[in-house]
N, C-alpha and C positions, 0 to 999 in steps of 0.2 A: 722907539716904542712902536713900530712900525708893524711885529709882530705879537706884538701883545695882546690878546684879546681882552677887554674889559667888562666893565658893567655897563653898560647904555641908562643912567639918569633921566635922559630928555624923554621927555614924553612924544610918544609915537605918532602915527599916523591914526587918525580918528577914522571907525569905520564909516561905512556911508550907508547911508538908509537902507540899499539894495543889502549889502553884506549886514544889517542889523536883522533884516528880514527873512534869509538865507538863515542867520545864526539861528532866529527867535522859533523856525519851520524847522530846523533838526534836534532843538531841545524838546519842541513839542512833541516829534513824532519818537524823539526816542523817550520821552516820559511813557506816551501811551503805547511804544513796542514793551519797555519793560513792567508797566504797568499787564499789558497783555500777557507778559510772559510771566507774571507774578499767580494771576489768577488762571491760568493755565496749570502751573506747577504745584496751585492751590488743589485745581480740581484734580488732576492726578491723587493729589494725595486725600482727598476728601473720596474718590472713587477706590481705593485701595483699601482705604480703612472702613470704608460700607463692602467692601467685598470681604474682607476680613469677617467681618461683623458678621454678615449673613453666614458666611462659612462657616461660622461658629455655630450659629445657630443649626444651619442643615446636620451639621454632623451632634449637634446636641438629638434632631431627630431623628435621623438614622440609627443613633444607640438606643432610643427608645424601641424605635420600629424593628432593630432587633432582638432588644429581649421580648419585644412581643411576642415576636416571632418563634425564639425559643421556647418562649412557656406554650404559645400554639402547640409547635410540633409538640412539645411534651403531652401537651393534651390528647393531640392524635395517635401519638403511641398508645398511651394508655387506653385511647377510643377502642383502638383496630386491633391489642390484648384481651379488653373486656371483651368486645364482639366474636372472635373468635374463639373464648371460654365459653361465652352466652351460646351459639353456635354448636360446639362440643356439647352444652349441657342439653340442647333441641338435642342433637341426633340420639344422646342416651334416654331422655325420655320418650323420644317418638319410638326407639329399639324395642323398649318396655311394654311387655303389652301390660295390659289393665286384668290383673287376674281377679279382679269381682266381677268384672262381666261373665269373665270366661265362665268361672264358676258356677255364675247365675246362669248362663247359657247353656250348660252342660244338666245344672239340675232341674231347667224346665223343659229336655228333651229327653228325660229319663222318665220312661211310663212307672206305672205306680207296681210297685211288688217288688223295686230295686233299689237298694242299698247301698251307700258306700262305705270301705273301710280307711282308705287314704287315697292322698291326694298327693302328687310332686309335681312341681312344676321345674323344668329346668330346659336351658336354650331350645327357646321354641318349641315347645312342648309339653305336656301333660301326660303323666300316667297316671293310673287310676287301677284300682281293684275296689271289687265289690260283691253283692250276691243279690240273684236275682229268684224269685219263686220258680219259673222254671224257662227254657231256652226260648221260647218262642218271645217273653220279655226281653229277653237278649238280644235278639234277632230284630225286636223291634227299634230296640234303641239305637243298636247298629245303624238300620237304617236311617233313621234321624240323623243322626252323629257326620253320617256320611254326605247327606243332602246339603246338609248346615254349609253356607258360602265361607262362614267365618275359618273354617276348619280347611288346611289342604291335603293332610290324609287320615285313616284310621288304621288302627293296626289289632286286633284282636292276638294279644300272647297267649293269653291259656284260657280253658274253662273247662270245668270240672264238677263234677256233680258231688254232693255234699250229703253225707249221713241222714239229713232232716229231707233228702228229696230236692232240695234247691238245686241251685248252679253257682259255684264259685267263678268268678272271671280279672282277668286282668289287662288293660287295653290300654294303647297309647294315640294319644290324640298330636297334628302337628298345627301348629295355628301361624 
């Protein structure tokens, strides 16, 4: 049986205080290494799942902050549409003149003995026909007509003397 390996029954060699001490100093530190590496592996995963978490969160506010953003710009289109309608609608009323002034301006620089028969206004301009008692009332209103700053030319078309002695006239004003 020389070769035979067996089971060893007898009880062993007892350790000795040193090797009890030895044993008792690598149970300890490998508790507190796996212990460390527990709460280690803990915090990984407690840092992973708060970075999760926030992530969720940032990107819940990012979706908001951009339909904000879309209905913004939506607003600014419609803003900088409106304004340049509003814009358009200034330049055609500033283009406009105001034909009650005119009108009143034209019949408080006609001396008295003068008449009108019509009135047109079209781009920039007034014509007018009318009769007058006699030319020198013409001649005066001209000159008014012409002084007037509101007014940048006059144009006398015709004038003609009339059966009763008057003066028919027809003149165009450019304002």
């Amino acid at each position: 049986m020389a070769g035979v390996l067996g089971i060893n029954l007898l009880p062993g060699k007892k350790p000795t205080l040193e090797e009890k001490r030895v044993s008792k100093k690598i149970r300890t530190w490998g508790t507190v290494i796996l212990a460390g590496y527990v709460i280690f592996v803990a915090g990984i995963f407690i840092f992973g799942a708060t970075l999760s978490f926030q992530r969720n969160q940032v990107k819940g506010k990012v979706t908001a902050l951009e339909q904000q953003i879309k209905s913004e710009q939506k607003k600014e289109s419609l803003e900088l549409a409106l304004k340049g309608r509003i814009g358009e609608v200034g330049k055609i009323i500033k283009g406009r003149a105001n034909y009650a002034s005119l009108i009143t301006k034209i019949l408080s620089l006609a001396p008295s003995g003068t008449s009108f028969q019509e009135l047109d206004f079209s781009k920039g301009k007034v014509s007018l026909s009318g009769e007058a008692t006699n030319a020198l009332v013409i001649a005066d209103f001209l000159e008014k007509l012409k002084k007037e700053t509101d007014f940048s030319w006059v144009y006398l078309n015709s004038l003609s003397r009339t059966k009763t002695g008057g003066y028919s006239f027809s003149l165009e004003i450019a304002f």
